[in-house]
C-alpha positions as CSV (number, residue, x, y, z in Angstrom):
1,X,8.6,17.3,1.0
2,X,5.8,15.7,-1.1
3,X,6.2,12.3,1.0
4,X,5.8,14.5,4.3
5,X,3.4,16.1,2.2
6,X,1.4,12.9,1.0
7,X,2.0,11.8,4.6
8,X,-0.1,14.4,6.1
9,X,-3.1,14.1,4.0
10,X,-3.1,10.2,4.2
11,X,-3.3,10.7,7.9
12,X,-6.2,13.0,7.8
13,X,-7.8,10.3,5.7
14,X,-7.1,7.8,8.0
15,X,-8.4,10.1,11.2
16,X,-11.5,10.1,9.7
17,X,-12.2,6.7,8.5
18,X,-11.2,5.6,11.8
19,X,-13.4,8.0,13.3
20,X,-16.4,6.5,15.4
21,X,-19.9,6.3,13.0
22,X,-17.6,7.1,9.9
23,X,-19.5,4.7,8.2
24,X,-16.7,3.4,6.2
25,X,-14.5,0.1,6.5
26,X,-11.2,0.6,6.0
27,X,-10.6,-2.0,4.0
28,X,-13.1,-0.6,1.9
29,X,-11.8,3.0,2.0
30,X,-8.2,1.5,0.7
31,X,-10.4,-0.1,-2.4
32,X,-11.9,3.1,-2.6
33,X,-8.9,5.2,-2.8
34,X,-7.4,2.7,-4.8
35,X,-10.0,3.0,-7.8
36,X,-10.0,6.8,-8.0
37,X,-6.4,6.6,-7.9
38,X,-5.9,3.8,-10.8
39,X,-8.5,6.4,-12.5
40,X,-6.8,9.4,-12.5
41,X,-3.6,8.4,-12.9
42,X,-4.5,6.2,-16.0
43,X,-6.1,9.5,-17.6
44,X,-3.7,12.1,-19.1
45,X,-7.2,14.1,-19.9
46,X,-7.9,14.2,-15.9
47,X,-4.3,14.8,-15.4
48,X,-4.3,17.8,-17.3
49,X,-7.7,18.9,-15.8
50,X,-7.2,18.5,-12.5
51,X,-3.5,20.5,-12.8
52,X,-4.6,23.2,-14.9
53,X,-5.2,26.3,-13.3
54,X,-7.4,27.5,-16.7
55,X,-9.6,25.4,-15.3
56,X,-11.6,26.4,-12.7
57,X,-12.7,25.1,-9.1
58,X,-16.3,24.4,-9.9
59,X,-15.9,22.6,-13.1
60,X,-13.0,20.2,-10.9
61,X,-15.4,19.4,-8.2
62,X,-18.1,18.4,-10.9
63,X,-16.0,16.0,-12.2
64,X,-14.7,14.6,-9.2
65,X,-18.3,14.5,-8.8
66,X,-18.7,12.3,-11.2
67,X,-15.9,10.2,-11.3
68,X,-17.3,9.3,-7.4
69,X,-20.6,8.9,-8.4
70,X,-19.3,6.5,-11.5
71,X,-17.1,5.0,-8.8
72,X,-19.5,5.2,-6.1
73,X,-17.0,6.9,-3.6
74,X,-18.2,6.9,0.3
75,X,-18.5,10.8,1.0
76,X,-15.1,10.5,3.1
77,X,-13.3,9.1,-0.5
78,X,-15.0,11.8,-2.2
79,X,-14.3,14.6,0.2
80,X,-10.7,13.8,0.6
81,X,-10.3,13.6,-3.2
82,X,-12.0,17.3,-3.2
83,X,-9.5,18.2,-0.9
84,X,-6.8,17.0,-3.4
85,X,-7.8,18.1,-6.1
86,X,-8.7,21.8,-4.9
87,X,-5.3,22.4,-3.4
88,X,-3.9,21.2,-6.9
89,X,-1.8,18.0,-5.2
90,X,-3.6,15.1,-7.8
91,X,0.0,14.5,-9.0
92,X,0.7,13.4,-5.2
93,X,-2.6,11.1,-5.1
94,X,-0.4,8.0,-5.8
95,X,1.8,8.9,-2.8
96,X,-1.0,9.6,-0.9
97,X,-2.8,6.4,-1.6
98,X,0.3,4.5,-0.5
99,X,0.7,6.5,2.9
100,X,-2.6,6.1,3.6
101,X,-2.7,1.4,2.8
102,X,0.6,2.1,5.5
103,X,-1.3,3.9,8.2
104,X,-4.4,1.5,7.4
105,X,-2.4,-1.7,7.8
106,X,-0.7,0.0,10.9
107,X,-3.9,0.9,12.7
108,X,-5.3,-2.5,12.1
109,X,-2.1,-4.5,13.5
110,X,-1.0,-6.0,10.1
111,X,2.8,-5.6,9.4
112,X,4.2,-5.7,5.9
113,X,6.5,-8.1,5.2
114,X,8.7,-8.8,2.1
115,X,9.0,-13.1,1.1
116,X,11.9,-13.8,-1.7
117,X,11.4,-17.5,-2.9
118,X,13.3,-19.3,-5.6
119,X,10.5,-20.4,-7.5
120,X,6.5,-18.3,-7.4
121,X,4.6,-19.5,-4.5
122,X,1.2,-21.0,-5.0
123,X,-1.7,-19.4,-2.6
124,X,-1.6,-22.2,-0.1
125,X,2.2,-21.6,0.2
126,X,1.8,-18.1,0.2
127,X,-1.3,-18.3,3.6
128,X,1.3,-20.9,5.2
129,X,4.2,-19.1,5.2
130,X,1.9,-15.8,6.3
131,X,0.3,-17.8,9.2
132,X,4.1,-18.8,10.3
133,X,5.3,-15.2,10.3
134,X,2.2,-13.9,11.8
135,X,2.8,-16.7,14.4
136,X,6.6,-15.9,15.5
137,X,5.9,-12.6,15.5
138,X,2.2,-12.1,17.4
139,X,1.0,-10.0,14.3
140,X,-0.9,-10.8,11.2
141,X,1.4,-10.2,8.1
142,X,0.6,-8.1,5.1
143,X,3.4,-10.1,2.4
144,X,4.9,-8.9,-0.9
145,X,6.2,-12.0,-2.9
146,X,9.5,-12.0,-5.1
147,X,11.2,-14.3,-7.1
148,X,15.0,-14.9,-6.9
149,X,16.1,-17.9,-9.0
150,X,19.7,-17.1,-7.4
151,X,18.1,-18.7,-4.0
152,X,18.2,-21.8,-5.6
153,X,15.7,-23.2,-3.3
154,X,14.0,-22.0,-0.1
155,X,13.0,-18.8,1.3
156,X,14.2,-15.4,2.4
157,X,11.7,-13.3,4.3
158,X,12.0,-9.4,5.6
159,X,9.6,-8.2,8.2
160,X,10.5,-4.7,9.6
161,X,14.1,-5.0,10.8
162,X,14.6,-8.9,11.1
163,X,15.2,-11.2,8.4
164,X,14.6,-14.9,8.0
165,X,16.7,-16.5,5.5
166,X,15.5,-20.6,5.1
167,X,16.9,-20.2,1.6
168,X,19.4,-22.9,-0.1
169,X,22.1,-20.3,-0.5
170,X,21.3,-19.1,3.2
171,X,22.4,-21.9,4.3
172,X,25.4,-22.6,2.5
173,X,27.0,-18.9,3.5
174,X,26.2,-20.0,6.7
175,X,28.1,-23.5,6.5
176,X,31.2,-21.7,4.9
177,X,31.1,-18.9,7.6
178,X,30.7,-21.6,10.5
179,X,34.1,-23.7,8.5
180,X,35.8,-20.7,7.9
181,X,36.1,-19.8,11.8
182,X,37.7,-23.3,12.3
């Protein structure tokens, strides 16, 4: 329920940044959303604040207030952490945040992808092999790197529901599936 949940609110979020005259990149929203996140969720103190029903509504929204203000939060950030925060769902933030870079990346055409490599890319590997994906498939490609020293060289690469495997051990299963058919 709390990923429907988390779902829901990071739609909302995303219905109104997207919104004509919002006023607010998404990009920058996601940074946004990001800091008061890392915020509350590194703070047992705001934790325990913003759960607590001793404390009351007023004294929440005046420090939301001024965690935004310290942050400097566009109104829509601020608003939609308000939101949270009065209907007592801060432990879901994180959730939310993550819904909410999803429906971003989604609106803007970028698909996540996931690249396993025997050995950590360097940056210009990393743009090339994004620029190749984002080729093949006609979209620009959001990619999560792993390492996977079992790979023994190469590349494995996961985007949606196909997978590219130009990995050492790829193409060894793929040589002893092809001989063991003859």
């Amino acid at each position: 329920m709390a990923g429907a949940l988390a779902g829901h609110y990071a739609g909302a979020l995303a219905d109104a940044v997207f919104a004509p005259n919002s006023g607010l990149p998404a990009e920058t929203a996601v940074t946004q959303l990001r800091d008061a996140e890392t915020m509350v969720s590194g703070s047992k103190e705001l934790q325990l604040a913003f759960d607590s029903p001793a404390v009351g509504k007023q004294r929440k929204m005046a420090v939301i207030a001024k965690l935004a203000d310290m942050l400097e939060l566009h109104r829509l950030v601020r608003n939609f952490l308000l939101v949270v925060v009065t209907h007592r769902r801060t432990r879901d933030l994180r959730d939310m945040r993550q819904h909410f870079e999803q429906v971003v990346d989604a609106r803007l055409g970028w698909v996540p992808a996931e690249v396993t490599s025997a050995r950590e890319l360097g940056e210009p590997q990393r743009k090339e092999i994004e620029r190749v994906l984002g080729s093949k498939l006609g979209k620009f490609i959001r990619a999560t790197y792993n390492v996977d020293t079992g790979l023994i060289g190469g590349l494995r690469a996961r985007v949606a529901s196909r997978e590219y495997d130009a990995s050492v051990r790829g193409k060894l299963e793929s040589m002893r599936q092809r001989l063991a058919r003859h």
